[in-house]
VOPAGU-2260 file (C-alpha; in pm, 1 decimal, decimal comma):
REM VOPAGU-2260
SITE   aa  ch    i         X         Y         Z
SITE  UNK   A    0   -2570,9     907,5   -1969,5
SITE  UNK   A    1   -2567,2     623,9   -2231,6
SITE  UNK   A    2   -2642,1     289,4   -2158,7
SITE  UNK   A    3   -2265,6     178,7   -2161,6
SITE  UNK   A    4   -2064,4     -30,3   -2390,1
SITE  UNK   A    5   -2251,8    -352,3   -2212,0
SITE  UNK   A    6   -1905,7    -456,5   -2117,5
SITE  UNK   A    7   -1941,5    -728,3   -1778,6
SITE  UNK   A    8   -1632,9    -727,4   -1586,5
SITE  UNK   A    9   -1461,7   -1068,3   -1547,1
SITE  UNK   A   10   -1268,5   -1139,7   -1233,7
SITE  UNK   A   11    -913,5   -1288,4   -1363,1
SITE  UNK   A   12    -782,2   -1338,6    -997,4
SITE  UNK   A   13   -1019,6   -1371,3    -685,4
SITE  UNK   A   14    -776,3   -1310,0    -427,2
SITE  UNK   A   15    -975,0   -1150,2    -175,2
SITE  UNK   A   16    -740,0    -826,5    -116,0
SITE  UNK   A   17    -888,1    -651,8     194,5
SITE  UNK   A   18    -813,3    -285,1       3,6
SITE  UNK   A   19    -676,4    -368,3    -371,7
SITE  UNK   A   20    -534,5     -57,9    -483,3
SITE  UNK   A   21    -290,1     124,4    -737,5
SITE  UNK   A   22    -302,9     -89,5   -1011,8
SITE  UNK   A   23     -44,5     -48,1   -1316,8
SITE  UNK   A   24      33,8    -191,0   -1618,2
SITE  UNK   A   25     397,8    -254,4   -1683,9
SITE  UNK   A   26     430,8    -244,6   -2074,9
SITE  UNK   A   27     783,9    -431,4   -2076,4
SITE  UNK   A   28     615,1    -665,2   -1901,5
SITE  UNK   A   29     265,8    -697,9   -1996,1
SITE  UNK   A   30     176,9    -740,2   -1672,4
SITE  UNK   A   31     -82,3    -593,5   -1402,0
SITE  UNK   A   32      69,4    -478,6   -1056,7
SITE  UNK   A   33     -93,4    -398,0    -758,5
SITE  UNK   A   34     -68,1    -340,6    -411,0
SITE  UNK   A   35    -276,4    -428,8    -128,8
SITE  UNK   A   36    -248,2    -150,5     126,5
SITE  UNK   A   37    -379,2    -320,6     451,8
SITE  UNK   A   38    -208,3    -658,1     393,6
SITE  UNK   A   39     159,7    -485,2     296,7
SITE  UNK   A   40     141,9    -685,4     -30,3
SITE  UNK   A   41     272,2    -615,2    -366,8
SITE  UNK   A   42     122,1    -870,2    -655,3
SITE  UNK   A   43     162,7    -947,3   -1001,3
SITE  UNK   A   44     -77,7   -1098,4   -1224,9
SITE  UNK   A   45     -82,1   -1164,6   -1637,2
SITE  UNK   A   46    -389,9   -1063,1   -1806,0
SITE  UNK   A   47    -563,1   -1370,1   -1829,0
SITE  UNK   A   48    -515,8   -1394,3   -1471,1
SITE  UNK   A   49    -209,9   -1604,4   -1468,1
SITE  UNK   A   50     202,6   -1591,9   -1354,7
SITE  UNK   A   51      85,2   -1437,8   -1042,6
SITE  UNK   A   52     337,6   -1366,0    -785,5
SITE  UNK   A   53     346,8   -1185,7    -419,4
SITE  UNK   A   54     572,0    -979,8    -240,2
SITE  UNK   A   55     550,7    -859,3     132,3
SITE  UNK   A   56     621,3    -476,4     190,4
SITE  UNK   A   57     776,3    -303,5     487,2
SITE  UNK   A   58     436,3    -127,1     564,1
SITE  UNK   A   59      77,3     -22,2     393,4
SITE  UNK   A   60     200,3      57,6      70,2
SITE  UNK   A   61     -61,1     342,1    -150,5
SITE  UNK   A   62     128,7     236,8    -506,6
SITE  UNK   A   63     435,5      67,5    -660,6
SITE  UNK   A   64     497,2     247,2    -955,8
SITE  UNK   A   65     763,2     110,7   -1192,7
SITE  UNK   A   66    1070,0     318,9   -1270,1
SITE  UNK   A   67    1301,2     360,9   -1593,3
SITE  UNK   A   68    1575,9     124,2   -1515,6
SITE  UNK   A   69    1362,9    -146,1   -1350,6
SITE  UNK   A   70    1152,0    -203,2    -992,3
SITE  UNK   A   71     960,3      24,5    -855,5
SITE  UNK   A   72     922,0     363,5    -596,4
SITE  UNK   A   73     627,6     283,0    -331,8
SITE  UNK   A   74     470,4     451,2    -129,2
SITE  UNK   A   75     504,6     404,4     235,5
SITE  UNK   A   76     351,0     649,9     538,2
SITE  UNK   A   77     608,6     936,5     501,7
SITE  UNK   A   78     828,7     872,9     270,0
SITE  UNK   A   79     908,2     680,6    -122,4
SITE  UNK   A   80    1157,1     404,6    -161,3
SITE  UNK   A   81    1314,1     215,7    -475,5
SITE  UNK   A   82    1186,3    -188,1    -481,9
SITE  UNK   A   83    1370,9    -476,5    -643,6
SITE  UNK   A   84    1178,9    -737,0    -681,5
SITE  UNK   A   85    1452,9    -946,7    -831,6
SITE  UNK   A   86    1647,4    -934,3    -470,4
SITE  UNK   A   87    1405,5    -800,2    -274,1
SITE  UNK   A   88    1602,3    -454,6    -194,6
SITE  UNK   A   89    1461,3    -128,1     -65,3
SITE  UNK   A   90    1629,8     159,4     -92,2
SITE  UNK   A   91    1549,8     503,4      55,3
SITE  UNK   A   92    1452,9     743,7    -182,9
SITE  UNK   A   93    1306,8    1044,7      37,3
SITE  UNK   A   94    1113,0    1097,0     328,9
SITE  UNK   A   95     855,7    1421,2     418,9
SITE  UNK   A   96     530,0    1456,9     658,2
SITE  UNK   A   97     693,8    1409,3     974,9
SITE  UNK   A   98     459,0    1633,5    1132,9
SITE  UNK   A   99     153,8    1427,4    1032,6
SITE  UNK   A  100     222,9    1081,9    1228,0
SITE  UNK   A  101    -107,3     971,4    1134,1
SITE  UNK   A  102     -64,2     980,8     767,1
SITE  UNK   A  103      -1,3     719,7     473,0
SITE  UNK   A  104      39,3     746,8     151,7
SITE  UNK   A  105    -248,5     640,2    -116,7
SITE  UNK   A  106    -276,0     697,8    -472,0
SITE  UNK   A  107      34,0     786,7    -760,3
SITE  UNK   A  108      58,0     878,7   -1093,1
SITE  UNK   A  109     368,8     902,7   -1305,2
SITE  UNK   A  110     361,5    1195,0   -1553,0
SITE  UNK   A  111     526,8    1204,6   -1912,1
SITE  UNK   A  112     793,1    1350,1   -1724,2
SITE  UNK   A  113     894,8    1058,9   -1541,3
SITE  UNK   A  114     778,9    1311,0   -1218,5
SITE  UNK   A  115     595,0    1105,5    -935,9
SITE  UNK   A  116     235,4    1270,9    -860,7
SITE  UNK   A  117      49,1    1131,2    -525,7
SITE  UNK   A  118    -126,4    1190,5    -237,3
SITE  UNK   A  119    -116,6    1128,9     135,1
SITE  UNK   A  120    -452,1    1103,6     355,5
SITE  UNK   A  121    -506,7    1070,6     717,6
SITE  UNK   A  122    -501,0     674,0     796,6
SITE  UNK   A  123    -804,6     724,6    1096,1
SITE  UNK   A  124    -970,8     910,6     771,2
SITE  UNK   A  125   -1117,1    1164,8    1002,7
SITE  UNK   A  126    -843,2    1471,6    1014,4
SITE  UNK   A  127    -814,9    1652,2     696,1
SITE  UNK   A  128    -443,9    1646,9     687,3
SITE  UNK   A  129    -407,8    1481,8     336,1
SITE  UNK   A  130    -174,6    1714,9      49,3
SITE  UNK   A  131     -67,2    1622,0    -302,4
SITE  UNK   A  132     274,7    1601,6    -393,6
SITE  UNK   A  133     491,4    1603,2    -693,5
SITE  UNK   A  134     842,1    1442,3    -699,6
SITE  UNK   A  135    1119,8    1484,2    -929,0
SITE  UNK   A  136    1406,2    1466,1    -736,0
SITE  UNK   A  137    1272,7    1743,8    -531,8
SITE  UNK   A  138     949,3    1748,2    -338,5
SITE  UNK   A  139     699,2    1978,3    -365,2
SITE  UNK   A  140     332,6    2064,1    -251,6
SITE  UNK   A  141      70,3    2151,9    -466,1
SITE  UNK   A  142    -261,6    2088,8    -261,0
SITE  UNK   A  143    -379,0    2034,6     107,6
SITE  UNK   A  144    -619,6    2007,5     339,8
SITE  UNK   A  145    -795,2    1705,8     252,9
SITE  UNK   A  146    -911,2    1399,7     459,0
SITE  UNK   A  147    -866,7    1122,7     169,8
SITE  UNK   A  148    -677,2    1243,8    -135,2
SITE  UNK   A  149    -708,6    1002,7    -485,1
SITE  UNK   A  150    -722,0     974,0    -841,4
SITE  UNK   A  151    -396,6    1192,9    -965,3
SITE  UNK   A  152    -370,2    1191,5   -1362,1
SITE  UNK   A  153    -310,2    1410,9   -1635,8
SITE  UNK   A  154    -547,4    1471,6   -1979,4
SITE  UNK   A  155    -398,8    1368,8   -2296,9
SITE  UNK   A  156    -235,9    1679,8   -2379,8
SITE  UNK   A  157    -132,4    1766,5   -2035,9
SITE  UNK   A  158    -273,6    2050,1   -2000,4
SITE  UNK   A  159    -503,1    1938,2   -1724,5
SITE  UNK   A  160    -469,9    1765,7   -1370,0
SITE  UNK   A  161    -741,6    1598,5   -1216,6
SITE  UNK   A  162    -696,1    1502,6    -817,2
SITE  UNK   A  163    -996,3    1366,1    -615,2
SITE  UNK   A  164   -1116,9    1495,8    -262,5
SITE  UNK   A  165   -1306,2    1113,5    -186,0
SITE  UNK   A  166   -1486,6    1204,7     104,0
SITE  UNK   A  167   -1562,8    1552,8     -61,7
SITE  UNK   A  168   -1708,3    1311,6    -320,8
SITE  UNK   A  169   -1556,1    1545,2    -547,8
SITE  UNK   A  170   -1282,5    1513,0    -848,1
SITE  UNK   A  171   -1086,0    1833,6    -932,5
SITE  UNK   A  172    -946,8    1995,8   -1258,3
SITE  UNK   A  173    -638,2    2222,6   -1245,2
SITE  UNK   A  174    -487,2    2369,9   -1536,5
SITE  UNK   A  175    -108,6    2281,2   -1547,8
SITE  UNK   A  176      90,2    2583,3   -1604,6
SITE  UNK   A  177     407,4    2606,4   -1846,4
SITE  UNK   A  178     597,3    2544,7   -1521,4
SITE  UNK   A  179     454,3    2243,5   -1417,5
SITE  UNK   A  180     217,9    2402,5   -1112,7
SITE  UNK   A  181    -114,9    2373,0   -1091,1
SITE  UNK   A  182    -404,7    2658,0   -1090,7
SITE  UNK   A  183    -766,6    2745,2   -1132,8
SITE  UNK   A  184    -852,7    2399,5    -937,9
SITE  UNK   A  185   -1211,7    2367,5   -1018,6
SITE  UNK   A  186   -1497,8    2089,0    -985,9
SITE  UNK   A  187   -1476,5    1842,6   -1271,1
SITE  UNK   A  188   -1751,2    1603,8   -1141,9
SITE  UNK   A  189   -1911,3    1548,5    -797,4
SITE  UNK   A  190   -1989,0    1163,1    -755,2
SITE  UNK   A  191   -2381,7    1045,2    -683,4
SITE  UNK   A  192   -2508,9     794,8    -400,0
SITE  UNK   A  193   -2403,6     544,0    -372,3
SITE  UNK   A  194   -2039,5     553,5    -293,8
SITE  UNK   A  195   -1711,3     770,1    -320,5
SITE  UNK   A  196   -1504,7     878,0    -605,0
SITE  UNK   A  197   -1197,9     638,3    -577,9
SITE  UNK   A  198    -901,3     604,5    -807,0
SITE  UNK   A  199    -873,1     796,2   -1179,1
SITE  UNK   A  200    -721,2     665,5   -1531,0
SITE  UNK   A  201    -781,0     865,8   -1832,0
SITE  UNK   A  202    -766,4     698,8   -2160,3
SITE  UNK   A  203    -627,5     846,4   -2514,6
SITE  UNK   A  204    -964,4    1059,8   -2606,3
SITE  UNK   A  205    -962,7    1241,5   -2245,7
SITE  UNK   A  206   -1200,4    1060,9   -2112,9
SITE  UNK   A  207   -1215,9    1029,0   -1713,6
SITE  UNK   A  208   -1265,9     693,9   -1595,7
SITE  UNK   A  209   -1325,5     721,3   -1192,7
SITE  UNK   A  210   -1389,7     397,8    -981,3
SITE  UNK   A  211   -1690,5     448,9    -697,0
SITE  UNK   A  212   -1579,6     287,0    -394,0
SITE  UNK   A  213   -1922,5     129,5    -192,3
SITE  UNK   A  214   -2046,3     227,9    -582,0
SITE  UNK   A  215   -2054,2    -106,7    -679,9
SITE  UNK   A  216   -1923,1      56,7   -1057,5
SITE  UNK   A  217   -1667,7     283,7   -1236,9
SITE  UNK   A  218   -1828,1     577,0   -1385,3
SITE  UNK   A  219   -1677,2     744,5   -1739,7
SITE  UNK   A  220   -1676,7    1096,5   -1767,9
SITE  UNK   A  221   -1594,0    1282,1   -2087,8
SITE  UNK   A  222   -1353,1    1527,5   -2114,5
SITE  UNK   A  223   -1628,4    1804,8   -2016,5
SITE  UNK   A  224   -1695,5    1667,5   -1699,8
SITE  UNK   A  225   -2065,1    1498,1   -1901,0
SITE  UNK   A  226   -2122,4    1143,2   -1774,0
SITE  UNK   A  227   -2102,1     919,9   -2022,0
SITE  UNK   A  228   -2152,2     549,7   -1900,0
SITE  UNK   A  229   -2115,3     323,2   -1557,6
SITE  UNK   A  230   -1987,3      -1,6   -1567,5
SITE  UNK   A  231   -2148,1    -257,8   -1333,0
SITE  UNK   A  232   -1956,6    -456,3   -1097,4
SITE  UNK   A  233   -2040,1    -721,3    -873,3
SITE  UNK   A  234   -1862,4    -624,4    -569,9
SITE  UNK   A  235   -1915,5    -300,7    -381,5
SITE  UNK   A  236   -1588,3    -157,1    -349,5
SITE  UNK   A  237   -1370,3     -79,1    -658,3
SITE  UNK   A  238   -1107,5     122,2    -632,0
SITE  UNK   A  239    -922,0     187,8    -928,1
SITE  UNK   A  240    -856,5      94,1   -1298,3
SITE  UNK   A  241    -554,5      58,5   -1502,5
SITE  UNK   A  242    -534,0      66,8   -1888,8
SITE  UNK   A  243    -370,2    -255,9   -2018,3
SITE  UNK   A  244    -315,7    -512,4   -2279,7
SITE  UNK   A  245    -126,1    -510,4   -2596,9
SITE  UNK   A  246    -371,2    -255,2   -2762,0
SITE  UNK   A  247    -460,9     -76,1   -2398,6
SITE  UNK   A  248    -838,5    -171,5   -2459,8
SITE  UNK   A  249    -821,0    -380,3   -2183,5
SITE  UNK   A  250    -935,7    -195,4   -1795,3
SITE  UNK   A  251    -813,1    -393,1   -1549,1
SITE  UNK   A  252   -1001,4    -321,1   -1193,9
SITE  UNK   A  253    -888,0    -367,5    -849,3
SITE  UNK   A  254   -1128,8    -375,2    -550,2
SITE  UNK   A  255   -1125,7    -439,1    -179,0
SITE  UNK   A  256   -1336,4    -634,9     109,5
SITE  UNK   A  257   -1238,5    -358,6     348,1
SITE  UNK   A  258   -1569,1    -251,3     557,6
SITE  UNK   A  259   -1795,2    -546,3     431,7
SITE  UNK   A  260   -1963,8    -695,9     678,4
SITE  UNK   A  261   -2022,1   -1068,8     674,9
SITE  UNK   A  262   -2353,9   -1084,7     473,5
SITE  UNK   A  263   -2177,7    -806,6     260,3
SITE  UNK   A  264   -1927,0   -1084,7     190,0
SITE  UNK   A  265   -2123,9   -1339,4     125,5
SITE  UNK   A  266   -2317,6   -1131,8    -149,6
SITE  UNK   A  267   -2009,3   -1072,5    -312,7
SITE  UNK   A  268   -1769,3   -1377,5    -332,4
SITE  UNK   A  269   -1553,5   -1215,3    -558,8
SITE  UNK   A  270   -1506,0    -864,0    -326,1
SITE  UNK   A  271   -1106,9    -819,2    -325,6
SITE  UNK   A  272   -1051,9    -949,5    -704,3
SITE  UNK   A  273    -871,3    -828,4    -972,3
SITE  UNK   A  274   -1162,1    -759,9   -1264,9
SITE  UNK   A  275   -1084,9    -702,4   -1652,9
SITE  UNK   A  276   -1350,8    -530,2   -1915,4
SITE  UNK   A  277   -1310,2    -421,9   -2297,4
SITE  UNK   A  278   -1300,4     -98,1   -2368,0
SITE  UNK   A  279   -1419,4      58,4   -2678,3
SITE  UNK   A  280   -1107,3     398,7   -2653,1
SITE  UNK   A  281    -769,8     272,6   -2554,0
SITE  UNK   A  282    -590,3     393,7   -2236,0
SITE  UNK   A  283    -321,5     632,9   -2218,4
SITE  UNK   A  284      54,4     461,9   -2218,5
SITE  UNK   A  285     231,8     376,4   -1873,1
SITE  UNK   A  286     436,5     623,8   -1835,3
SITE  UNK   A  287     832,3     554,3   -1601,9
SITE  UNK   A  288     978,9     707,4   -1276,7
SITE  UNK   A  289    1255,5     909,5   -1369,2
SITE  UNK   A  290    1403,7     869,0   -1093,5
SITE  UNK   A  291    1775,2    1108,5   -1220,8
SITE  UNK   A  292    1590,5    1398,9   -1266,3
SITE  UNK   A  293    1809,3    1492,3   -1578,5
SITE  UNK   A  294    1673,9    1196,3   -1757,1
């Protein structure tokens, strides 16, 4: 492992999000969303940490993802809908896992295809009844059994999936076939103490960027599974990072407060922020829901 790129991550909005999550950067925008699961919030933030707005959702929400045509499909326990922020709107878009009660949804991915890619995961995160899905306009199934599912994204020429098992501390490659399933799912990394493989962006060399929730860091893997560097943090929890900025060479980080304890807290004022570091390799572009699956 090389000593990093010495980058310090800068928290642009302390907000104190009790579990940060699924952060995106919307390129017509050039803005940072994100949700916070356990306090049914959507936010918005610029990238020098201003125009920040809120918006509450119907339940814990795993990711807002926005779609061709404008708004966004999130992720709610059992099913996706279409958000308008501009009137506030929900609209059904499909629901599934009625036989798992205790699920939610957590992490999402759009693919080149404008295809939706996520996971669900057992909310007591005890019962391994997490599975990854793939939308399009149908729903289908392409892994299972798994407590805490996380990290869905694609290399740079498609031709692999990676999809995180976090309490397996384990991320997964799958080769993507000419049909769009996935096989030979092998290990791509398995995470050291301290902490559990969170979310997963890969930027434009195929580089696997994974965030290390109680970590205290987001570790960089190349595309050979070698770690390459870990970026500091000074909170424990981070959970995921998104590729922004007009170049992409900016990684926006969310974390979360969510099991800290008080003196835990009080070590880290800035636990639940929204952090921002230069990167050296530019992330891959924000790909949109296609929500018509003709489009």
């Amino acid at each position: 492992m090389t000593a990093g790129t010495g980058a310090t991550p800068r928290c642009i909005w302390p907000l104190g999000a009790t579990l940060g999550e699924g952060p995106v950067w919307h390129p017509a925008e050039q803005a940072l969303y994100f949700v916070d699961i356990k306090q049914h919030k959507l936010h918005r933030v610029d990238a020098d940490g201003g125009n920040t707005r809120t918006w509450d959702m119907p339940g814990e929400t795993g990711f807002a993802l926005p779609v061709d045509g404008g708004g966004f499909v999130c992720g709610l326990a059992g099913k996706l809908v279409r958000f308008d922020p501009a009137t506030g709107a929900f609209t059904p878009v499909t629901e599934f896992e009625a036989d798992r009660p205790g699920n939610r949804l957590n992490d999402g991915h759009v693919a080149h295809d404008g295809a939706i890619w996520f996971g669900s995961m057992d909310n007591a995160e005890t019962s391994a009844s997490g599975a990854l899905y793939r939308y399009d306009g149908e729903l289908t199934k392409h892994d299972d059994g798994i407590i805490i599912t996380n990290g869905p994204a694609f290399s740079p020429d498609r031709k692999t999936f990676y999809h995180t098992d976090t309490f397996g501390k384990t991320v997964h490659a799958f080769d993507v076939e000419a049909d769009g399933t996935l096989a030979n799912k092998r290990v791509f990394a398995t995470i050291a103490e301290p902490g559990w493989p969170d979310g997963t962006a890969v930027d434009a060399a195929g580089n696997v960027w994974v965030a290390v929730f109680r970590g205290a860091r987001v570790e960089q893997y190349s595309p050979a599974g070698e770690l390459l560097q870990a970026i500091a943090f000074p909170v424990p929890n981070v959970t995921k990072i998104a590729f922004g900025g007009p170049d992409l060479k900016t990684a926006f980080a969310t974390t979360a407060t969510k099991g800290l304890n008080d003196e835990e807290r009080a070590a880290a004022p800035l636990a639940g922020g929204v952090f921002a570091f230069p990167v050296d390799v530019p992330g891959l572009p924000q790909h949109l829901i296609a929500l018509d699956p003709a489009k």
